[in-house]
N, C-alpha and C positions, 0 to 999 in steps of 0.2 A: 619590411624585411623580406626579400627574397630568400626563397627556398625552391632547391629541386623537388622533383617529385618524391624520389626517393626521403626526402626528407620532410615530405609535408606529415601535419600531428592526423590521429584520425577523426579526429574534429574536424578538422577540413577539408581531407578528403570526403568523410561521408556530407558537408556541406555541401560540396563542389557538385558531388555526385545528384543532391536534391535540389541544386540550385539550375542544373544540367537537365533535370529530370522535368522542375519545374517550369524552364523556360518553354520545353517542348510541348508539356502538355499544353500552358499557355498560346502558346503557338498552334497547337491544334485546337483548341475549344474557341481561340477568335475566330480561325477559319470554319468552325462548324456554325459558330453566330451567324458570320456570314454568310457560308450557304445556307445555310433555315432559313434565315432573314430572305435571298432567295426565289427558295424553295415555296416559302408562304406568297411570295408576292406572284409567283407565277400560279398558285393555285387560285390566290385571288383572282389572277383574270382568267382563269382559266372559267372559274365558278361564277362573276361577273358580269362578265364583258364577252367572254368570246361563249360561251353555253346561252346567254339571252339572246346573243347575236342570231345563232341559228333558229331559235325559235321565231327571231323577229323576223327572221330571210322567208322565213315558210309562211310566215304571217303576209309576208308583202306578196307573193304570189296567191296565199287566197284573196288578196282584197283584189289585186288583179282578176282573177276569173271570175269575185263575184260582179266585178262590174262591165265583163265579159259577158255573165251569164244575164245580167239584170237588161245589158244594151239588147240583145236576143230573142227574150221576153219581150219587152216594150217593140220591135219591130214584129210580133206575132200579135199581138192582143193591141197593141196600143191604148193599156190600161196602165196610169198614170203607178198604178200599185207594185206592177212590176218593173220599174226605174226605182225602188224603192233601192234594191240592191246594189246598182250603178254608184247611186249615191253614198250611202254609208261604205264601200269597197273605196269610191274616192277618199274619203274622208281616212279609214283605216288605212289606205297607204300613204297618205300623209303624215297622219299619227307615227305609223313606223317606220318610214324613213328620219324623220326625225327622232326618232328614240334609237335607230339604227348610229346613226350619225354620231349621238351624245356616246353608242357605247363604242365605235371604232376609232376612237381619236389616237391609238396609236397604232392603228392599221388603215395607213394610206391608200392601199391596195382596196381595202372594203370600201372605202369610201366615192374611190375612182369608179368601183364596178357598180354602186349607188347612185351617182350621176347619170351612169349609163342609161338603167334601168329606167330613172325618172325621165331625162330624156325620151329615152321610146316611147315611157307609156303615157306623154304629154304626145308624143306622134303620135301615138294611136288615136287618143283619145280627139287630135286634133282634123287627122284624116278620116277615121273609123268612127268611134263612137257617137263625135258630134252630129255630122251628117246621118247618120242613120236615125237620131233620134231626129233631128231636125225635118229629115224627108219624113218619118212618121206622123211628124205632127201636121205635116204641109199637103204631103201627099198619099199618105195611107201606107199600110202595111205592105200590100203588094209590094210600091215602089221603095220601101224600105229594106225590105229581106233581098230584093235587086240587090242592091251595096253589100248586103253580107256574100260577099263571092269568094274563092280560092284567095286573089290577091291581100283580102280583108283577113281571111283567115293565117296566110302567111305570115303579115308584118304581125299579130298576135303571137303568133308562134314564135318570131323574131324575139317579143318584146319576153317570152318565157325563156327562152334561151339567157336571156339578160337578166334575167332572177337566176336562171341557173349557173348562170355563171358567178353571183354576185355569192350562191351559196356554196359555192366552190372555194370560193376565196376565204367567207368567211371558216368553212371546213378545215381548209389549209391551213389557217390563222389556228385555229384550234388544235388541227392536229403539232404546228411547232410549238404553243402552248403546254400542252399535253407531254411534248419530249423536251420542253423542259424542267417541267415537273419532274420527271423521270430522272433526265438528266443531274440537276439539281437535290435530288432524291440518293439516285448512287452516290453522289459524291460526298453526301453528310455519312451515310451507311459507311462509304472508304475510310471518311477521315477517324468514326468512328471505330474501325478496327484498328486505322494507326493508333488511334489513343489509345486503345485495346493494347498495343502491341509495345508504345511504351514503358507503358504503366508493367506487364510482362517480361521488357527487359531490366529493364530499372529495375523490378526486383529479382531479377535472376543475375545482373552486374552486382545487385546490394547484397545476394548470397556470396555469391563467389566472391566479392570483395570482403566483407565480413569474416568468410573462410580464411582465407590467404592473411586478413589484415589483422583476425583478431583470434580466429578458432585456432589456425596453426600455430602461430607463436604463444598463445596461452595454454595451448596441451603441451608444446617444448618444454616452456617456463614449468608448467606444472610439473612433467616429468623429470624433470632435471633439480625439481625443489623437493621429489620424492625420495629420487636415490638421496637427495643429503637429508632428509627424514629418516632413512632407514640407516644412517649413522656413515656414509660417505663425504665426513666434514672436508675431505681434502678436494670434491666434484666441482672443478670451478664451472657457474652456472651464465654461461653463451645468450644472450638477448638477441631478437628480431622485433622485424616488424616496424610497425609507427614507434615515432619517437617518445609517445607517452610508454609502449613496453618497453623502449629498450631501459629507457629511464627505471623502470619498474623491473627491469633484471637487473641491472646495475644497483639500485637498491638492495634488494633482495641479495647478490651476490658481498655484498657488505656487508649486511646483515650475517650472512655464512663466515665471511671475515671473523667478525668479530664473535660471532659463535668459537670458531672456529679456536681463536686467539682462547676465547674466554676456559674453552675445554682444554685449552694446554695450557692456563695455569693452573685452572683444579685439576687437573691429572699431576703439576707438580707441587701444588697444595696439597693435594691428598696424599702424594708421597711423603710431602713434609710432615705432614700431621703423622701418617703412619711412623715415622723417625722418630716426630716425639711422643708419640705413644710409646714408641718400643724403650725411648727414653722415660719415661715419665712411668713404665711399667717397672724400667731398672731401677729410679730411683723408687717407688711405691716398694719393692721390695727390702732396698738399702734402708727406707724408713721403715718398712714392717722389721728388718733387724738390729735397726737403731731404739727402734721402742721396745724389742725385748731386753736390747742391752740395758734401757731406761730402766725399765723396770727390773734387770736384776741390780740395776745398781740401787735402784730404789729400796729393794728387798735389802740388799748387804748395806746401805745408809743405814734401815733402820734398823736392823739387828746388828749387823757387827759391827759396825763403827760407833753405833751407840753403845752397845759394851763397853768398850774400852775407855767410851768418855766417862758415864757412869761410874766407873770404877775411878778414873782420875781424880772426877768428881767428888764421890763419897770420902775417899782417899785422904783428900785434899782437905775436905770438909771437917774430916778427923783429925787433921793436924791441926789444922785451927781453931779446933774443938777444945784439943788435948794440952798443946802448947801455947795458946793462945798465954801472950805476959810471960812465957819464962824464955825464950829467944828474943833477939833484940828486937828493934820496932821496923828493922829491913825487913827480917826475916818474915816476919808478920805480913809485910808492904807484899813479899813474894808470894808468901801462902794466897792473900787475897786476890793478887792477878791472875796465880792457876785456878783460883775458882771461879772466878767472874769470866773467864775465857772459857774453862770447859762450860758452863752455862750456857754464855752467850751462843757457844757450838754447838749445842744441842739444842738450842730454840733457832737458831739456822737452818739447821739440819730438818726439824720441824717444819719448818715455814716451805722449804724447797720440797719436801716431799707432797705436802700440799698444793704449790701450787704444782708437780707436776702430776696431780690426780684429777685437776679439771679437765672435766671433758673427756678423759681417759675411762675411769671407773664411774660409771652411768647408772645410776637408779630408774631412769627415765622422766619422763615432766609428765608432773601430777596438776590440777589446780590448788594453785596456795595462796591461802587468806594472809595475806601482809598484816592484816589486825592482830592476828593470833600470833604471826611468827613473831611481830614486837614484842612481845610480850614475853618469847624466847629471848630474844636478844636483851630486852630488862633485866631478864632474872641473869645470863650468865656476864652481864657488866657492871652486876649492882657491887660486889667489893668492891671494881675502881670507882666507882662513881659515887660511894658511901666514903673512899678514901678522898675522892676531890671534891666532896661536897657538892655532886654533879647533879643539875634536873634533867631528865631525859623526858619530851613529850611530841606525841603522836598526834596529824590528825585523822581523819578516816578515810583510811589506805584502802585499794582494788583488792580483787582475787585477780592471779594469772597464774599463765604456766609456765611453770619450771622446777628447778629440784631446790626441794627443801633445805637439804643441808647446805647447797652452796650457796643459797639466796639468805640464810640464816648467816653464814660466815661470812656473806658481803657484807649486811646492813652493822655485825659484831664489829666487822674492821672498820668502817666508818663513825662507828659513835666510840669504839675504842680512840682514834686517832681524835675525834674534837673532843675525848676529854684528856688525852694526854698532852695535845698540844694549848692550852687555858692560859689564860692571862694569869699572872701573878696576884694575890689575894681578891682575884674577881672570880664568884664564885661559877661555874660553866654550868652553860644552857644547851639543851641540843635539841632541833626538833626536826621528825622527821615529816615531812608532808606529799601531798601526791596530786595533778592535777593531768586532764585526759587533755592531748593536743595531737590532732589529727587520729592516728591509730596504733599511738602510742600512749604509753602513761610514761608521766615524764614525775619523776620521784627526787626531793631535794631532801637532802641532811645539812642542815646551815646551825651553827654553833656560835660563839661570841668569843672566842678564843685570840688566839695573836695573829690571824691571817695571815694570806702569803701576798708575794707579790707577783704583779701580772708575767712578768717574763719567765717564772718557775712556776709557771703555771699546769706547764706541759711535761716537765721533767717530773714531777711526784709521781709519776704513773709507770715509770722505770725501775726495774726492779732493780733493787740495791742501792739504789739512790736517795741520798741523803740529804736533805738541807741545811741540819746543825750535828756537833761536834756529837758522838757517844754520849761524852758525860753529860751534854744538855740534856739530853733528853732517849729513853734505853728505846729498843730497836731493831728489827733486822735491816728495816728499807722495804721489805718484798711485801706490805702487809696492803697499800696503794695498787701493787703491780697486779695481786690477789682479786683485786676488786675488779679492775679493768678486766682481766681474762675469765673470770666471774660473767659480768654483763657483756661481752663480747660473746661467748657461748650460748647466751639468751635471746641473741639475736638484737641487742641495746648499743649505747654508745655512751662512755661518759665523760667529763669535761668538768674543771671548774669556773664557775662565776665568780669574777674576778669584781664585780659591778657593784655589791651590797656595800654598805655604809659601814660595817663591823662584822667582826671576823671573815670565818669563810663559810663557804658553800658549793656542795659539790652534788651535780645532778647527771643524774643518769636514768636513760630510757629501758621500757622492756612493753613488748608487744603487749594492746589491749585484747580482750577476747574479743569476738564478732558480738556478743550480746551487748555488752560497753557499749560500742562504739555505735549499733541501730539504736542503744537509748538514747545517745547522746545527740544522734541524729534528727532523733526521732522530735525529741527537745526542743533543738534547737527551729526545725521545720514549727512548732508549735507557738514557738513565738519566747519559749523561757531561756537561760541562760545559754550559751555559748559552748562548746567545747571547749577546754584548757582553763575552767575554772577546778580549783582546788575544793577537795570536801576537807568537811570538819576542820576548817578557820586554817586552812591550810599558808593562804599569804600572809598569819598573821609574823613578825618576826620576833620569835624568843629572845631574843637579847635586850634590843632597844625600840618593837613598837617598828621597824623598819621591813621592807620586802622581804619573805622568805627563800631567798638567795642565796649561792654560794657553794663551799664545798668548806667540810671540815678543816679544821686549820694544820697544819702541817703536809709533813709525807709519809709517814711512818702509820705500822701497826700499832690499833692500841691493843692487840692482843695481852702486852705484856706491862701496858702502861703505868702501872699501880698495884701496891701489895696487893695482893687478893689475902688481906689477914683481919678485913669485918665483914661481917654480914649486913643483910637488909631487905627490906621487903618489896615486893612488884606493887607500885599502886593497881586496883582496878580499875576500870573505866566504867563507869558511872552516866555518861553522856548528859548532865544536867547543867552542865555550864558553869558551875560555884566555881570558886576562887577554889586551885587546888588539882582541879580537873581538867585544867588546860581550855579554860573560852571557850567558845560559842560551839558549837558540829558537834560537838559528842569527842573533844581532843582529851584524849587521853594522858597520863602521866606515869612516871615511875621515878623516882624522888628519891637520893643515895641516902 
């Protein structure tokens, strides 16, 4: 993909930039390879070949003069001893013309002016030297020092000239050696300032570039992500630079977007909630003078409207006292529907004042021993239950919290209602049991009575709602409704179990303590029973030997279930298991 510049990322720019950077330095470190490279090889000859050269040029001029000096000797003494010199002078500039030779191979010049040289001094040695030693040996000294004349002496002089010229050249050879050491020498020192000087722009191009490509537009971007910090949501936020910032403002300006969006709906959330506050403040008040209205009408329920019934009542009560058999048997029929009406109006009237004190008039939550409070509930249901021939038994129920009287008036409407709703000549069982599931206690009251059925399962729990006729069975309706707003205040739930094999059973929850529920945990981590096991024979089932399931049979209070016109006793609990005591756990009994 092509891109302009303006649009390349800065990835690639700073690539381009080190790719630019690198080729150049590359480009100058081969060229310094190669001058060194060079640089060495003219030091080599320098150090070699042309510095042994010179020594070897000086060397061939001594072996020159000594066999100058030895031919000289030998024509004054003509003692064989001083030819000594002649000789070995011969031999040393043979020696080093050849070693001259081996080091000038690539100075043709030296080489030429080495010819030269040997030339001459094979003339000398062929006009001069021989003859003089020859006339010595022929003719005597006299006739030999003859031959040493001016012209003898010249063509020597000739043949030194020819060394000096040979060490001229070789000098020359040395001194262009030498400049280009030199030369070769600058130019590594150059190249390495250019490196110098790349390496110096390259980073002053990778500041300035870095500046412009990443410092400027990231102190924009910053500055402009400040002011909408400092609560300028409406600042729309301008991108530069490489395409990875502008990408990264354009983000960011999104970002504010949706900031932005999200503060004008809590700005009109928060107005809404203000609205219903202001709402929900009007009705908190309309309910603060709804409930005094409650309660005065609570207050004139139970005084003044009871009066009057009272009075009906007694009234009433008196005429059918009085006249009872001397008016006819209508009259009778009449008496008796004003009293069983003002009755029933006044155990109405009851029931609704009740229930509308839940929760309203608060004692506070104590912890309460469910053992002990059966034991209330025994004793003020033992009439009905001495009148229906009823066994009421327990097994061994929690402590928790809540308020005594209403948790004593729920468990009263529940064992009232399964013994007012019993099978016909079967005599009624009720028991109540309690088993810990999660962090709750889950509490069952399951009877053997006439059951209900599953689709009015959920209607019992409605206040005033009935399932059979008045006469079947006496009533307000509200004694179910009682229990629900009972355990709904407790922070519980209740429901019936529709599931069990006979009668009903009706179970409802209410919070464990924290110490329950670490035993029970505690237990269970230990390897012993489970959580949602039942104490004191709690699954066993009072009727038939079946699940301890269900909910009391009907919908009604048994508050009112049965004369309350015998007495009877609370059994104790004994916890030994006999026949009588209610089975295994320590189940308790209270027996009409």
């Amino acid at each position: 993909m092509n891109l302009r510049a303006g649009q390349w990322t800065l990835r690639r720019r700073v690539l381009v930039l080190l790719a630019v950077v690198g080729v150049m330095l590359l480009s100058v470190a081969v060229a310094e390879a190669f001058v060194a490279t060079k640089n060495r090889e003219h030091t080599d000859v320098l150090l070699v070949q042309v510095g042994p050269l010179r020594v070897q040029g000086q060397e061939m001029l001594n072996a020159l003069l000594d066999q100058e000096t030895g031919v000289r000797g030998y024509a004054v003494t003509a003692d064989p001893e001083d030819l000594a010199p002649y000789e070995q002078g011969l031999a040393r500039e043979r020696a080093t013309a050849e070693l001259i030779r081996e080091l000038s191979g690539n100075y043709p010049g030296i080489e030429a002016d080495l010819l030269v040289v040997e030339r001459q001094a094979d003339e000398w040695r062929r006009t001069v030297a021989q003859p003089v030693i020859d006339t010595t040996n022929t003719s005597g000294t006299a006739a030999a020092q003859a031959l040493l004349n001016d012209a003898s002496r010249q063509r020597f002089e000739g043949l030194r000239d020819a060394v000096a010229a040979l060490q001229d050249e070789i000098f020359a050879a040395r001194e262009a050696t030498a400049r280009d050491v030199e030369r070769t020498g600058n130019l590594l020192v150059v190249l390495l300032i250019v490196a110098a000087l790349v390496v110096a722009v390259a980073g002053i191009a990778l500041v300035l570039s870095l500046d412009r490509m990443v410092l400027r537009p990231l102190t924009s971007l910053a500055g402009q992500v400040r002011e909408v910090a400092t609560g300028d949501y409406r600042h729309r936020i301008a991108s530069s630079g490489p395409p990875e910032f502008r990408q990264l403002g354009e983000d960011v300006e999104a970002m504010r977007q949706k900031i932005a969006a999200d503060l004008s709906e809590v700005r009109e959330a928060r107005e809404r909630i203000e609205w219903v506050n202001t709402q929900l403040q009007k009705q908190a008040e309309e309910l603060t003078r709804s409930n005094r209205d409650l309660e005065q009408f609570a207050y004139v329920a139970s005084h003044d409207l009871q009066e009057p019934l009272r009075k009906v009542a007694s009234f009433c009560q008196l005429l059918q006292r009085r006249y009872a058999g001397r008016l006819d048997e209508r009259a009778d029929q009449y008496i008796a529907f004003a009293v069983d009406g003002a009755q029933r109006m006044q155990r109405l009237i009851n029931d609704l004042l009740a229930f509308s004190r839940i929760g309203r008039l608060t004692a506070g939550f104590t912890d309460v021993d469910l053992n002990r409070l059966m034991e209330d509930v025994a004793a003020q249901t033992e009439p009905a239950r001495q009148y229906a021939d009823a066994e009421l038994t327990w097994g061994e129920l929690p402590v928790i919290r809540g308020e005594e009287p209403l948790l004593t008036n729920l468990l009263v409407n529940l064992v009232s209602n399964s013994v007012k709703f019993r099978r016909p000549d079967v005599p009624p069982k009720v028991h109540v049991s309690a088993r810990l599931v999660g962090e709750e206690w889950e509490i069952t009251c399951q009877d053997n009575g006439i059951g209900i059925e599953p689709e009015f399962a959920d209607k019992i729990f409605v206040i005033f709602q009935r399932l059979h006729a008045k006469d079947a069975y006496p009533g307000t309706g509200i004694g179910l409704a009682i229990v629900k707003k009972i355990v709904e205040y407790h922070g519980g739930r209740v429901w019936v179990d529709t599931d069990v094999p006979e009668g009903t059973a009706i179970r409802f929850t209410l919070p464990a303590l924290p110490a329950d529920i670490e035993a029970a945990r505690s237990t269970a981590g230990a390897g012993g029973p489970a959580t949602g096991t039942e104490g004191g024979g709690a699954d066993e089932d009072v009727a038939s030997g079946g699940a301890g399931d269900g909910s009391p049979a009907g919908a009604e209070t048994g508050a009112d279930a049965a004369p309350a016109t015998s007495e009877g006793t609370v059994g104790e609990a004994d916890g030994s298991g006999t026949p009588g005591s209610g089975g295994a756990g320590g189940m308790k009994e209270a027996v009409g």
